[in-house]
MMTF fields as JSON, N, C-alpha, C and O atoms, coordinates in Angstrom:
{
  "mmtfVersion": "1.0.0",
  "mmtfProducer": "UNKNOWN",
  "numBonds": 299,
  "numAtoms": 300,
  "numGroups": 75,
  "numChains": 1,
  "numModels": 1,
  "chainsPerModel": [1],
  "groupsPerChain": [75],
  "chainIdList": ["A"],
  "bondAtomList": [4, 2, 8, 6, 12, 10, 16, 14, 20, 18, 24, 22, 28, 26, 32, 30, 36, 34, 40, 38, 44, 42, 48, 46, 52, 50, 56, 54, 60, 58, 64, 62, 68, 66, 72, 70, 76, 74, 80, 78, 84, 82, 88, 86, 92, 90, 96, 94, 100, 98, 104, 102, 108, 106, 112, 110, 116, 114, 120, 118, 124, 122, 128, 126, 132, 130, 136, 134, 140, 138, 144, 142, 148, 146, 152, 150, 156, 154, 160, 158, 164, 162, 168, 166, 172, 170, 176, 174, 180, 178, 184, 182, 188, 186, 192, 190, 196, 194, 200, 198, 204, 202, 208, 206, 212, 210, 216, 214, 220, 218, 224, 222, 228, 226, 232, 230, 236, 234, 240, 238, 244, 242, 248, 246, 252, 250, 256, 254, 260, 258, 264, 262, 268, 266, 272, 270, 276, 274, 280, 278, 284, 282, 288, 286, 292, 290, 296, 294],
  "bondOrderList": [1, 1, 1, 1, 1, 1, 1, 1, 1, 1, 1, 1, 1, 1, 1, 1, 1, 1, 1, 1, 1, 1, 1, 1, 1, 1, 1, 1, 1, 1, 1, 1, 1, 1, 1, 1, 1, 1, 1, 1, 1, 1, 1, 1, 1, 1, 1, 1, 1, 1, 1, 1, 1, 1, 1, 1, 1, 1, 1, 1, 1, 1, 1, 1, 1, 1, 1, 1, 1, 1, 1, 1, 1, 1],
  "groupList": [{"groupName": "UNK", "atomNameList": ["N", "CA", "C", "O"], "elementList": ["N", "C", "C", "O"], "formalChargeList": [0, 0, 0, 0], "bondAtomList": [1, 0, 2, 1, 3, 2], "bondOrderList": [1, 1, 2], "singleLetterCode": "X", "chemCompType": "L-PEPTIDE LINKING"}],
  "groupTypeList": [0, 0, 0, 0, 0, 0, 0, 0, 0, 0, 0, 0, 0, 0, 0, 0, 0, 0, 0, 0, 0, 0, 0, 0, 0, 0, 0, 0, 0, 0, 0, 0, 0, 0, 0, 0, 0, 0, 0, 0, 0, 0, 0, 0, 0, 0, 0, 0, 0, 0, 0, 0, 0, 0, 0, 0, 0, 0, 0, 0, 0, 0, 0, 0, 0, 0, 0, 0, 0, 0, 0, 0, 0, 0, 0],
  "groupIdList": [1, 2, 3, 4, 5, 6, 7, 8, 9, 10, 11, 12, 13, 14, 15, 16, 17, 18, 19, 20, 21, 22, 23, 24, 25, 26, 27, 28, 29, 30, 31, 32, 33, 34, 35, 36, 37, 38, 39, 40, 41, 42, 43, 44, 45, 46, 47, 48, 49, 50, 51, 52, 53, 54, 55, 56, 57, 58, 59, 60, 61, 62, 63, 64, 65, 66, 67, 68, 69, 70, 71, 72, 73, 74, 75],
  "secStructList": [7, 7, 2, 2, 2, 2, 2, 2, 2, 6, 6, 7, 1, 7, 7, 4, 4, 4, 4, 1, 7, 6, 6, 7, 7, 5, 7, 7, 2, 2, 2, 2, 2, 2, 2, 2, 2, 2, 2, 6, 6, 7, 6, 6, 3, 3, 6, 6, 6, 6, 3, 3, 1, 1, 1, 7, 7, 5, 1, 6, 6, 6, 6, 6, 5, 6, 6, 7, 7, 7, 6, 6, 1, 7, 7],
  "xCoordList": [159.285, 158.36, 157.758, 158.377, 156.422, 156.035, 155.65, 155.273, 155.68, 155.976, 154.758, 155.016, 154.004, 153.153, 153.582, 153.548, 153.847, 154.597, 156.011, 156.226, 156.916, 157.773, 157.29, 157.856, 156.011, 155.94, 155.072, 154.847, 154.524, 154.313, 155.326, 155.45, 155.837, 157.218, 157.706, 157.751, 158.128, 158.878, 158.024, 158.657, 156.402, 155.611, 156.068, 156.365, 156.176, 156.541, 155.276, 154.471, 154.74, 153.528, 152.701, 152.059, 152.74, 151.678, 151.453, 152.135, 150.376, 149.786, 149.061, 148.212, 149.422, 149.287, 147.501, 147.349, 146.729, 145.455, 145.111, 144.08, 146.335, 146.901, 146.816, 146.978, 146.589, 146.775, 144.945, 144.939, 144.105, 142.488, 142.218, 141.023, 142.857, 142.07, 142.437, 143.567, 141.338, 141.486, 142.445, 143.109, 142.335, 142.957, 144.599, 145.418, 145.045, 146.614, 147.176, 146.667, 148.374, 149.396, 150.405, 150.96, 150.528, 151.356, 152.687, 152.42, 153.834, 155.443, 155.087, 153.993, 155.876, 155.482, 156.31, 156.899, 156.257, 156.309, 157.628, 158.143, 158.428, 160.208, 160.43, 161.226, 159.963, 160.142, 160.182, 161.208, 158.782, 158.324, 159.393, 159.714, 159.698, 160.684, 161.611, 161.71, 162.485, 163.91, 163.375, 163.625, 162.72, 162.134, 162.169, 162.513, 161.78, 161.233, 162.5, 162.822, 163.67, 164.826, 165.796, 166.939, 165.388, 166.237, 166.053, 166.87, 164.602, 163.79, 164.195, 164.873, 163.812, 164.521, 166.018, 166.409, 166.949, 168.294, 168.594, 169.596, 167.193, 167.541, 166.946, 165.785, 167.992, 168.098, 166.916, 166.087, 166.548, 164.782, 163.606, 162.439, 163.864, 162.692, 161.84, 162.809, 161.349, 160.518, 160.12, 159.053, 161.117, 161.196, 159.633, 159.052, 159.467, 158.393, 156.84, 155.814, 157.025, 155.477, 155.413, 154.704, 156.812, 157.931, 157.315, 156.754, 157.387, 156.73, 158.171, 159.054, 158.228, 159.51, 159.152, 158.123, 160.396, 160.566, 160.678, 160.172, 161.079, 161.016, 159.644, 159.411, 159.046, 157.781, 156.656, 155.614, 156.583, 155.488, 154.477, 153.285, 155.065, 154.124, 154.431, 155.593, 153.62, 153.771, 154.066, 153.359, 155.861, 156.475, 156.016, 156.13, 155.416, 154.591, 154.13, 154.343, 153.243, 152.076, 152.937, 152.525, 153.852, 154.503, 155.352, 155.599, 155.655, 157.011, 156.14, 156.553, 154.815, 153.806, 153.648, 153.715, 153.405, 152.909, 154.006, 155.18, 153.276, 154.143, 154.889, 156.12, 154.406, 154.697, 155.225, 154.78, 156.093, 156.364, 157.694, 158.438, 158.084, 159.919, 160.097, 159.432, 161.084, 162.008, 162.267, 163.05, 161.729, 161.804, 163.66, 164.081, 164.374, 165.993, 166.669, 167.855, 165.481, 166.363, 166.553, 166.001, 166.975, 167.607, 166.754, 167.042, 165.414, 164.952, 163.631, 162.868],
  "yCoordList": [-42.325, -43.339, -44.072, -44.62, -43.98, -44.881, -46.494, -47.066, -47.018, -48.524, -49.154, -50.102, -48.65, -49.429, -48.847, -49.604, -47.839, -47.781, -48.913, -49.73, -48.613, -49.754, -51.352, -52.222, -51.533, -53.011, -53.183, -54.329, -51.976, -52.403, -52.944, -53.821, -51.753, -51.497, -53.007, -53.241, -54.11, -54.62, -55.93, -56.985, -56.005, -56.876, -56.743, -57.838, -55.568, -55.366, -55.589, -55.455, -55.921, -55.58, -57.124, -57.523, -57.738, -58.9, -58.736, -58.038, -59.488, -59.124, -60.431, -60.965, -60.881, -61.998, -62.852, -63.794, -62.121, -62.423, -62.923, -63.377, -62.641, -62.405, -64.021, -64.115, -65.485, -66.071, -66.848, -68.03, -66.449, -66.434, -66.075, -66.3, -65.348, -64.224, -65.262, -65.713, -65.575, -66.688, -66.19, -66.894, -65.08, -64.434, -64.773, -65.004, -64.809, -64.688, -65.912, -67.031, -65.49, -66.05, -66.477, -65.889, -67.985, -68.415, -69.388, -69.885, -69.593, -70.34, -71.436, -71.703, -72.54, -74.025, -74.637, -73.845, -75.782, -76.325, -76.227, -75.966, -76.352, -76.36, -74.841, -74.768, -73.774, -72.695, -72.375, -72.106, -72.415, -72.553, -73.58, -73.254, -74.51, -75.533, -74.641, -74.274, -74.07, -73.354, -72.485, -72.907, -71.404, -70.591, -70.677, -69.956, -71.59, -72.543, -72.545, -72.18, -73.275, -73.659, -72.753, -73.071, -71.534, -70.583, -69.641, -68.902, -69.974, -69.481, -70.109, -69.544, -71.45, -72.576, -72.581, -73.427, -71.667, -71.373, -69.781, -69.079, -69.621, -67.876, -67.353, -67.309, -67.073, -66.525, -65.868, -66.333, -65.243, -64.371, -65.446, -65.058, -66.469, -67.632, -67.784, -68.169, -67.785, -68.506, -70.293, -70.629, -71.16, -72.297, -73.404, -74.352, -72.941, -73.244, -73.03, -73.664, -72.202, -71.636, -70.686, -69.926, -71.464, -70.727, -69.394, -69.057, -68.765, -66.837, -66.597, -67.31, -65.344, -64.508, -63.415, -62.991, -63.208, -62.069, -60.848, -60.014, -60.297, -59.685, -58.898, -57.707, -59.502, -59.288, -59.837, -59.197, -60.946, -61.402, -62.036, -61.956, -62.834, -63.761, -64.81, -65.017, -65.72, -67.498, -67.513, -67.071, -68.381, -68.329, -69.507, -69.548, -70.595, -71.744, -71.402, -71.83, -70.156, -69.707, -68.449, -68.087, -68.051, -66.824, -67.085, -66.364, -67.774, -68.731, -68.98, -68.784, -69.462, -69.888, -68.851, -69.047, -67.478, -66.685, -65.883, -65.54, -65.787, -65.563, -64.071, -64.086, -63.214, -61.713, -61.46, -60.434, -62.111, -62.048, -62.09, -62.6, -61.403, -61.661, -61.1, -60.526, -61.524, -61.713, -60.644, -59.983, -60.015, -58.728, -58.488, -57.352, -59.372, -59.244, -59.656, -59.982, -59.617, -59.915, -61.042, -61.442, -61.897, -63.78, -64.252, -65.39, -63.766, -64.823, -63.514, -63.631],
  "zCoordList": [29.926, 29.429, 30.628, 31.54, 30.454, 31.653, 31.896, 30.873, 32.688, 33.135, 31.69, 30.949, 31.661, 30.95, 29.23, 28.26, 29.178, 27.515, 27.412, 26.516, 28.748, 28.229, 28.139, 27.475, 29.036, 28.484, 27.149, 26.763, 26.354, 25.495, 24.032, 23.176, 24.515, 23.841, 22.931, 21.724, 24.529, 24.645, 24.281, 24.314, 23.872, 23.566, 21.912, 21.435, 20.945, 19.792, 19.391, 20.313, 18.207, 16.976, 17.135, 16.164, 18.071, 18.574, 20.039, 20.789, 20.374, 22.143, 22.574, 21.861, 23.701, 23.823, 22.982, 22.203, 23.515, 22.745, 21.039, 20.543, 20.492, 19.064, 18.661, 17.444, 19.362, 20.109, 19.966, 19.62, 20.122, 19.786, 18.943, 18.752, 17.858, 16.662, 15.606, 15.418, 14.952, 13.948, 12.687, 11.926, 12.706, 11.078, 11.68, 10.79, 12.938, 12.876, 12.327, 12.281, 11.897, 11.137, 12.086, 13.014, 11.482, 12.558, 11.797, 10.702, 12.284, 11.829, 11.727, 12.224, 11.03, 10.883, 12.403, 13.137, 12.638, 13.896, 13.82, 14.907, 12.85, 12.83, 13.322, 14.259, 12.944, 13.254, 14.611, 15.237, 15.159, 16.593, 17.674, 18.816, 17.162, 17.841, 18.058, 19.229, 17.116, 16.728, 18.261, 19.39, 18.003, 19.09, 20.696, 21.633, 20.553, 21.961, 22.504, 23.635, 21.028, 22.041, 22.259, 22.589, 22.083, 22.047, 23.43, 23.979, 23.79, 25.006, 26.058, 26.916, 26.141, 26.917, 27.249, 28.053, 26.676, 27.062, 27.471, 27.603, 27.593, 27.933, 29.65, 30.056, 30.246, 31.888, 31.637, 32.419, 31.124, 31.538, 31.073, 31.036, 30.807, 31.097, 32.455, 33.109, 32.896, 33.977, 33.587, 33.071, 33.929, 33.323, 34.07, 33.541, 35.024, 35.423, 34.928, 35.176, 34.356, 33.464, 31.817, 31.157, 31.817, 30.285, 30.159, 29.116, 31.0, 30.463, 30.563, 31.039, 29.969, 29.634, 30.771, 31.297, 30.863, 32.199, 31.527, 32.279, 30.498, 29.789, 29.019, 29.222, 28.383, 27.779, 28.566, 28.419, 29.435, 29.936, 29.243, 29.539, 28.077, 27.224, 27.479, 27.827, 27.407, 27.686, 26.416, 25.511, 26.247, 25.1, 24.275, 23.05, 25.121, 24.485, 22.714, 21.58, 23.563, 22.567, 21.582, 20.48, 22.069, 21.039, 20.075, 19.108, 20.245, 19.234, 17.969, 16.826, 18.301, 17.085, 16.454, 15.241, 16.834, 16.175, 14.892, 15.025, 13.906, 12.44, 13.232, 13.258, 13.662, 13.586, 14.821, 15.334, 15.512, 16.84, 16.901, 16.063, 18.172, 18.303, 19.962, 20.824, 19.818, 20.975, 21.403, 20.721, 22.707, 23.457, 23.246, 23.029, 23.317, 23.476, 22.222, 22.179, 20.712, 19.676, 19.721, 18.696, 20.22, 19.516, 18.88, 18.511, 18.434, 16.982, 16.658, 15.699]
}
């Protein structure tokens, strides 16, 4: 598999742009919170610019999104 199939892989069935598209569906703020703080306790954070080391999404913005998850499973 090559470098760019595994990072899609590991983006799963949303992409960061997902994010601008008015039709997406997005978690209520309790949801997104839950998310956040689950990110915020996870070693592949980049706590400085909250991107995931993992997937490479600014988790700010991914947590919101209804159809999204966690390259490592925890939410």
């Amino acid at each position: 598999m090559s470098k760019w199939d595994e990072y899609k892989a590991k983006l799963g069935d949303t992409r960061p742009w997902d994010i601008l598209n008015p039709h997406t569906e997005y978690v209520d703020e309790e949801t997104s919170a839950a998310r956040m703080e689950i990110c915020n306790g996870c070693p592949k954070l980049i706590k400085l610019t909250k991107q995931c080391k993992e997937c490479g999404c600014l988790m700010t913005m991914k947590t919101k999104l209804k159809l999204a998850a966690c390259p490592l499973e925890k939410w």
